[in-house]
Structure formats: structure tokens, C-alpha cells
C-alpha positions in Angstrom: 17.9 -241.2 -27.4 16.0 -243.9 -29.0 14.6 -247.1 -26.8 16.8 -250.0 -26.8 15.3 -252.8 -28.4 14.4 -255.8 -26.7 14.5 -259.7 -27.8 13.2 -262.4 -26.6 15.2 -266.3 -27.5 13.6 -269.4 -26.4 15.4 -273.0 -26.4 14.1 -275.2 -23.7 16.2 -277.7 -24.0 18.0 -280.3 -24.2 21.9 -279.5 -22.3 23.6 -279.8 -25.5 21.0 -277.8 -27.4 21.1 -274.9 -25.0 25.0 -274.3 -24.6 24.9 -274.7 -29.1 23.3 -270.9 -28.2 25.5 -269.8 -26.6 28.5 -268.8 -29.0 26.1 -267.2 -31.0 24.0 -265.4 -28.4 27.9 -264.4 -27.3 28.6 -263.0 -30.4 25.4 -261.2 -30.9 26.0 -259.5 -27.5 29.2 -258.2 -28.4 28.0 -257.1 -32.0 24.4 -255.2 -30.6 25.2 -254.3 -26.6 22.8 -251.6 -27.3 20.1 -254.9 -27.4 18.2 -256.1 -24.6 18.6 -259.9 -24.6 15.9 -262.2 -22.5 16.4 -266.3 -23.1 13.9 -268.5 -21.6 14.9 -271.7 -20.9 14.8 -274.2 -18.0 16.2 -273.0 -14.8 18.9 -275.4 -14.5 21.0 -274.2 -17.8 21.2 -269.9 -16.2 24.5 -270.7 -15.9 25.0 -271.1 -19.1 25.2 -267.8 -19.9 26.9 -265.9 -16.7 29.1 -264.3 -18.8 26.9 -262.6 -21.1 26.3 -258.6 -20.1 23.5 -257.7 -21.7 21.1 -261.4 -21.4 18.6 -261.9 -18.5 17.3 -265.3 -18.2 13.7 -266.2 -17.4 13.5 -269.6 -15.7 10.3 -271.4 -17.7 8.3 -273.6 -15.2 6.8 -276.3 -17.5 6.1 -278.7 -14.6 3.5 -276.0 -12.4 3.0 -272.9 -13.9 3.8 -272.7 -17.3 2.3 -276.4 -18.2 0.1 -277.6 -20.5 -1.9 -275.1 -22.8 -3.3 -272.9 -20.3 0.6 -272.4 -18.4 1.7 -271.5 -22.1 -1.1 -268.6 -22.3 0.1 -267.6 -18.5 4.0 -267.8 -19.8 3.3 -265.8 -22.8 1.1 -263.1 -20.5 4.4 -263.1 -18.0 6.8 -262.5 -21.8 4.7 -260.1 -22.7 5.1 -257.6 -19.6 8.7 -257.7 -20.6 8.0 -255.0 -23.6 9.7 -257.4 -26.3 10.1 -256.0 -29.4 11.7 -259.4 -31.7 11.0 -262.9 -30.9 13.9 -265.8 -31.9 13.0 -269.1 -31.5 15.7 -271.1 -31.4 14.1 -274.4 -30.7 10.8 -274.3 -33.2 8.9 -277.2 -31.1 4.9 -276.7 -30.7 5.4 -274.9 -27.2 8.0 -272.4 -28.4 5.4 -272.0 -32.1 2.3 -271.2 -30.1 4.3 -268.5 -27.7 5.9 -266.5 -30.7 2.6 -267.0 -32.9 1.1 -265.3 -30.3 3.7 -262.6 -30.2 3.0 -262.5 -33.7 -0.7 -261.8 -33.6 0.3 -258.7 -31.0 2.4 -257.0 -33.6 6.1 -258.5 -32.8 8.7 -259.7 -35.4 9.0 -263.2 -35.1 11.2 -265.9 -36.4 12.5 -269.3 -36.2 14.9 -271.9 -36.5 15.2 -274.0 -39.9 16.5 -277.7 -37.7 17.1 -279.0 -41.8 15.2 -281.9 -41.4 15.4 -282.7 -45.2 19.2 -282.7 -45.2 19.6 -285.0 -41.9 17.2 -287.1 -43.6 19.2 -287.9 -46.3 22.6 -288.2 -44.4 21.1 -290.5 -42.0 19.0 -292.7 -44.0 19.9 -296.4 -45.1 19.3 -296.2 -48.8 20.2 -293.7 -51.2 22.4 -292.0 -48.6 23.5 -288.2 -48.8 27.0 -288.5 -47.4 27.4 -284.6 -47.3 28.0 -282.1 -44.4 24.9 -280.1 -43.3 24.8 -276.4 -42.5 25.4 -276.1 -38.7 23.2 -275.6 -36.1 25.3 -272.3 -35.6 24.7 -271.1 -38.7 21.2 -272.0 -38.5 20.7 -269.9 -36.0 22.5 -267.1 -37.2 20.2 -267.4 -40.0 17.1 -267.1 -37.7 18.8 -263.8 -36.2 19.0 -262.8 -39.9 15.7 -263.1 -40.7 14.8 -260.5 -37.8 17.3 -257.8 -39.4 20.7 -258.2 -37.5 23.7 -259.9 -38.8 25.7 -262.0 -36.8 29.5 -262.8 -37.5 30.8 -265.8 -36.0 34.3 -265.8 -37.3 36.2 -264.3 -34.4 34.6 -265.4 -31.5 35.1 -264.4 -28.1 35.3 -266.7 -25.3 35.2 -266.0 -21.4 38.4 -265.9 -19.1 39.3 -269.1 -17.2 37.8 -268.7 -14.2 39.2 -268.8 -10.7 38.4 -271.6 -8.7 36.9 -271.2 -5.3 37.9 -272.4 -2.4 35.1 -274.6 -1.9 35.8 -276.4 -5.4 39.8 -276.6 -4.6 38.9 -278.5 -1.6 36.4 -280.6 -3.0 38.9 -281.8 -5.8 42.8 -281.9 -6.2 43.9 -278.5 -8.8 47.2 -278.2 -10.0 48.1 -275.3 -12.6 51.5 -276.9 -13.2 49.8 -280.0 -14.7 48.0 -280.5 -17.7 44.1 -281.1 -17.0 42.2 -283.5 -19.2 38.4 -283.2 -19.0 36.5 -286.7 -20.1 32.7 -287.1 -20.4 32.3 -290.6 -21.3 28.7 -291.2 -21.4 25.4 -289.8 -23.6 21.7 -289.9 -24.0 21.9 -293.2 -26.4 24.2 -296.4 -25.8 24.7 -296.0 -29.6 26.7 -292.8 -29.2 28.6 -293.7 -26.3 32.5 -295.2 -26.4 33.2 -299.4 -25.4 33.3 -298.7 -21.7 36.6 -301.6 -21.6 38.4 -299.3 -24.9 37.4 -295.9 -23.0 39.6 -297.8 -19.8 42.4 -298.2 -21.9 42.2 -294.6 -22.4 42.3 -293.6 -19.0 44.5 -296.4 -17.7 47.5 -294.7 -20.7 46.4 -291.0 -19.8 46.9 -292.1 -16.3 50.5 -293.4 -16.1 51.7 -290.1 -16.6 52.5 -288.0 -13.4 51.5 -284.9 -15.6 48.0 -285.4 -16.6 45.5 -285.2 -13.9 42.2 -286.7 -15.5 38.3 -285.3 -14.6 35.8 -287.5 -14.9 32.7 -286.0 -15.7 29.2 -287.6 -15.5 25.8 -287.8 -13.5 23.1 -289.4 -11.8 23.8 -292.7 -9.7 24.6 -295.5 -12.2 26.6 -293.2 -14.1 28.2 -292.4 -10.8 29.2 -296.2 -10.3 30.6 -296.6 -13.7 33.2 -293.9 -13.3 34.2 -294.8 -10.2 35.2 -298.0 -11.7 36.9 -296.1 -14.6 38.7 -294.4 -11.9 40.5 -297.7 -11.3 42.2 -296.4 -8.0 44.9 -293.8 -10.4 45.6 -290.7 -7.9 45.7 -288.3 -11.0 42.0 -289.4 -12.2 39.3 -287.5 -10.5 35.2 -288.3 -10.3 33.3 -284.9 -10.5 30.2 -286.5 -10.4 27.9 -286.0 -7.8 30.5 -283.6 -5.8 30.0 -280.3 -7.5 26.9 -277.6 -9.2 26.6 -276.9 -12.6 28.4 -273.4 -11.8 31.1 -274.8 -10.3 31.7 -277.8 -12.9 32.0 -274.9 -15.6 34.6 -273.4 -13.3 36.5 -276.4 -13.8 35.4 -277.0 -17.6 37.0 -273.1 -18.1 40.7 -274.7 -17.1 40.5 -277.8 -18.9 43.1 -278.0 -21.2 41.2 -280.7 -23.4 38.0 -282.2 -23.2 37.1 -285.7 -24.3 33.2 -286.2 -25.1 31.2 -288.1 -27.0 28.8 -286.3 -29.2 27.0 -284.9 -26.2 26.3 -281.7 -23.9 29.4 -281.7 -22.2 31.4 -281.0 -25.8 29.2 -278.1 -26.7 29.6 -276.4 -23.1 33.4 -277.5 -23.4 33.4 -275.8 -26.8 31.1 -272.6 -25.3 33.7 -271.8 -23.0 36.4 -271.7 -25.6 38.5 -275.2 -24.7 39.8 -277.4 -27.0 37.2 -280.4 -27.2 37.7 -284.2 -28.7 34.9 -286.1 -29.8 34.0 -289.8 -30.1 31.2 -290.5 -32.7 29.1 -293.5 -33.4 26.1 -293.6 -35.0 26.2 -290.1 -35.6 28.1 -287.9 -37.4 29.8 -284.6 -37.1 28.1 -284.1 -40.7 24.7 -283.6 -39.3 25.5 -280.0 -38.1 26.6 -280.7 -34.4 30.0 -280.2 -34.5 31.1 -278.8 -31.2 31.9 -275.0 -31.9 35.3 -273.7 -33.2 37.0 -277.1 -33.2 38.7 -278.3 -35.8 37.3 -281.3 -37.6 40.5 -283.7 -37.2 39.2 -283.1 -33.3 36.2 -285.1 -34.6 36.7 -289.0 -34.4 34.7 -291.5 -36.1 33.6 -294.7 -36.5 35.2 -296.7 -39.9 32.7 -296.1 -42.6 34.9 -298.5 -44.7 33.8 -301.2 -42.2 30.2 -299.5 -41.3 29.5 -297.8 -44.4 25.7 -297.2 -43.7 27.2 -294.1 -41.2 26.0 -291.7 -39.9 23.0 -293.9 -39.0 21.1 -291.4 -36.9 20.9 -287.4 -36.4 20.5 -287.9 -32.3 22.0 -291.6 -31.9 18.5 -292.9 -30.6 18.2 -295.1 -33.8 19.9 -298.9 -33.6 20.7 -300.5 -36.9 21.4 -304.2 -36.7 25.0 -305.3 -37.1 26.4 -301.8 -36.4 26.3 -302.3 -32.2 30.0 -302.4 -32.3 31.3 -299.5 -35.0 32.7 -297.2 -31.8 35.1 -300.4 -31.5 37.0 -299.3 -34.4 38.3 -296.7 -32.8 41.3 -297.7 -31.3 42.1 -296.6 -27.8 46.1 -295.4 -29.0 44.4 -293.1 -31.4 42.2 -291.0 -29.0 45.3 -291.0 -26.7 47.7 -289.5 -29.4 45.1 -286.9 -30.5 44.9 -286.0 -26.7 48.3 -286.0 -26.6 49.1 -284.2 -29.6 46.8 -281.1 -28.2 48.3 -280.9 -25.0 51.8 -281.2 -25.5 
């Protein structure tokens, strides 16, 4: 019996870029199980792939030993004990370049991530504007496991179980299965991508008058912390997560959502990872750009009026501000997120 190969996939980071993976590390798992797996990525995103048989994770550490130049050459001597036989790199950043070019000069098929700069380019630029969708990061990185000689097939995905909830996490929080359970993650990197905080209470404050819905707010770090306590606005059925639970546990609770509500952020794509039905806000970007959560429909996708703003999507990552366009999330009313919500659920 012949050795089972052996591949190594790097992404770093950010959240949102590392649970994109995911459905297509998923897939690939299913498709080769005869195929060793390693990801390296940060430590805090392992949970990110629990589910997955045949991955192991190896936790990069870029602050001590694995910083700067010389902690790269030590990371790629720690890589290299682990007899890898393929190299994806799902990130293509100068870190993850010089650890598979080095893999490269030892033999090892190597290859990486196209990001389609070009394309974004001209979707997001002022002038002379490509309004066209881009090819996914999904596919993207199917492509990248193409180039290495395997063939990934994304149609029929497979998603994990809902999982059972402890009882430290039913203590922590109120957990009805008689209800329906709406997941909202109302903040992001950039203010541009982010929903009116007064609209997104409109949202809440009509999800909240009904007995039925119990609402999860989703968030972190301490001003974020204060901001959804406020958004909280003393309902019963409306729930702050922040601050109260680990990252395994809030995927615990993400895994019996029945809807998420996210801006274009992590929290959709590790909504969308697990296989639940995810609703996004958008702003200055667009789901055009290739960051569509995975397997959601694009009516899920809500945007900003291009008739009123029609210099949309005005940035790939949101961290661009274009004068005069502060306000396009406004134009999305709060009784139209509401009734998409409602039409999921019901």
C-alpha cells in the first residue's frame, strides 16, 4: 500500500478569511480521505475546523517563535519534519511566499492563491467602473487545489450536525428548541461596512416583539460589548453573547441558529461554514467582489441603492471612505431586513 500523501495549507488570517477555507477544505476531505491535511494558521481559529477528520492544525506563533525572518526559517524547519508532500497557500502574503518557495527549492509541489486583484480593481474603482461579479474566493481556491492535481467539487456540500449544547453554555444563556433563533452580528472591521446602529435598533426592537424569536447578539471586545448591551434595550428574548462564551462554544450556538444577520464580515462566513442560512448587510462593498458568504443565495445579499450611490461597490475590504457616500447603508430600510428575516424563518 502506497504512502498517503500529505498537504500542507496555510491562511493566517484574518477570521473571515480563515472560515472562507473551510467549505472547501470540507469538501476536499470528503473527496481525498486518503490525504493527510495540516493547515497552519493562528491558534485562535483550530476550532474552525473540529469537524474535519482527516486535518491537523499547527498553531503558527508569529509573535515569539515564528517572527520576523529568522522565526519563518524556524517555522518552515518545524513544516518540514512533517514529511509534506504538496504545499497550498491559501493566503499568498510575503510570509506564506517565502515558506512554500522554500518548500519549493526542497523538491515539493507548490501553489497559490490567484486574490484577482485586477478584477476588484476595476469593480471597486471610481472611474471607468467594472460593475461585474468576480470569481469567488471559493473558487479561487479550488483553483489553487487544481493546480496541485486534485479536483475539488463544491456543488453538494456537506455541512456538520447541529451540535449539542453543553450544559455549561445552556446555563450561561437562555436555549429554547421550540423557538426560532436569530443570530445578529452587527458590527465589522470598517465603520463603512457596518449597519446605522439607530436602523439596526429598529431591527431588533420589531424582531423582538415577538414571543417566538429569541435574538443572539453577537460581538466582541469592550466597546463593542457596551454597544450591544444598549441594542439589547432590556427585550427578555434578545441575548448578549459577547464576552460570556469561547469561540468553541459560540460555534455551538452559531450550529442552531436558524438565521444569521451579519454584515459582510467573519461571523457570515463561519455562519455560512456551518451550513446556516446567513443574511448580509453591505455598504461600501459588494457581494460582487467574491466574498459572498458560502451557499447562500444572493437575494440573502442586501445592498446599499446604487441608483442613489451609484459609485458602489467603493472598496474590496470596506477600509476605503469616499466622500458623500457615509450614509448609503441608510438606504436600507429596517422593514426590509426584517421581512427577509422573516421570510426565512417562517
Amino acid at each position: 500500500m502506497s504512502k498517503p500523501k500529505h498537504i500542507l495549507v496555510i491562511r493566517l488570517s484574518a477570521m473571515g478569511d480563515v472560515a472562507m477555507t473551510v467549505p472547501v477544505l470540507r469538501a476536499f476531505s470528503i473527496q481525498y480521505p486518503e490525504i493527510k491535511i495540516t493547515v497552519i494558521s493562528r491558534p485562535f481559529f483550530e476550532p474552525f475546523f473540529r469537524d474535519i477528520s482527516n486535518i491537523d492544525f499547527f498553531a503558527v506563533d508569529l509573535n515569539k517563535r515564528h517572527k520576523g525572518f529568522f522565526g519563518l526559517l524556524r517555522l518552515f524547519k518545524d513544516l518540514n519534519k512533517l514529511k509534506i508532500d504538496f504545499v497550498a497557500d491559501l493566503h499568498n502574503v510575503l510570509r506564506s511566499k517565502i515558506i512554500r518557495i522554500l518548500f519549493l527549492f526542497f523538491g515539493k509541489k507548490v501553489a497559490a492563491t490567484d486574490k484577482g486583484r485586477k478584477a476588484k480593481k476595476e469593480l471597486t474603482r471610481l472611474e471607468n467602473k467594472v460593475f461585474k461579479p468576480v470569481k469567488s474566493m471559493f473558487e479561487r481556491h479550488v483553483d489553487t487545489f487544481n493546480k496541485l492535481g486534485f479536483s475539488v467539487d463544491l456543488i453538494h456540500p456537506v455541512f456538520p450536525e447541529k451540535a449539542i449544547l453543553s450544559e455549561a453554555i445552556l446555563k450561561a444563556i437562555p436555549f429554547s428548541k421550540e423557538i426560532k433563533i436569530i443570530g445578529i452580528a452587527p458590527f465589522a472591521q470598517y465603520e463603512n461596512k457596518v449597519y446605522s446602529l439607530d436602523l439596526m435598533q429598529k431591527v431588533i426592537d420589531d424582531l423582538a416583539m415577538k414571543s417566538t424569536y429569541s435574538i443572539y447578539l453577537f460581538g466582541g471586545g469592550k466597546k463593542e460589548i457596551e454597544l450591544l448591551n444598549q441594542l439589547q434595550n432590556n427585550h427578555e428574548n434578545v441575548v448578549v453573547l459577547a464576552g460570556k462564551l469561547k469561540l468553541n462554544q459560540e460555534l455551538d450556538i452559531i450550529s442552531n441558529l436558524d438565521v444569521m444577520l451579519s454584515m459582510d464580515s467573519g461571523n457570515a462566513h463561519i455562519a455560512a461554514m456551518l451550513g446556516i442560512k446567513v443574511i448580509t448587510l453591505w455598504g461600501a462593498t459588494h457581494p460582487y467582489a467574491g466574498f459572498k458568504p458560502f451557499n447562500q443565495p444572493s437575494d440573502y445579499c442586501i445592498t446599499a441603492d446604487r441608483e442613489q450611490f451609484p459609485l458602489l461597490p467603493t472598496s474590496v475590504y470596506g477600509n476605503k471612505k469616499v466622500e458623500g457616500y457615509e450614509d448609503a447603508m441608510r438606504t436600507i430600510l429596517p422593514e426590509t431586513v426584517v421581512a427577509k428575516i422573516e421570510s426565512i424563518i417562517t
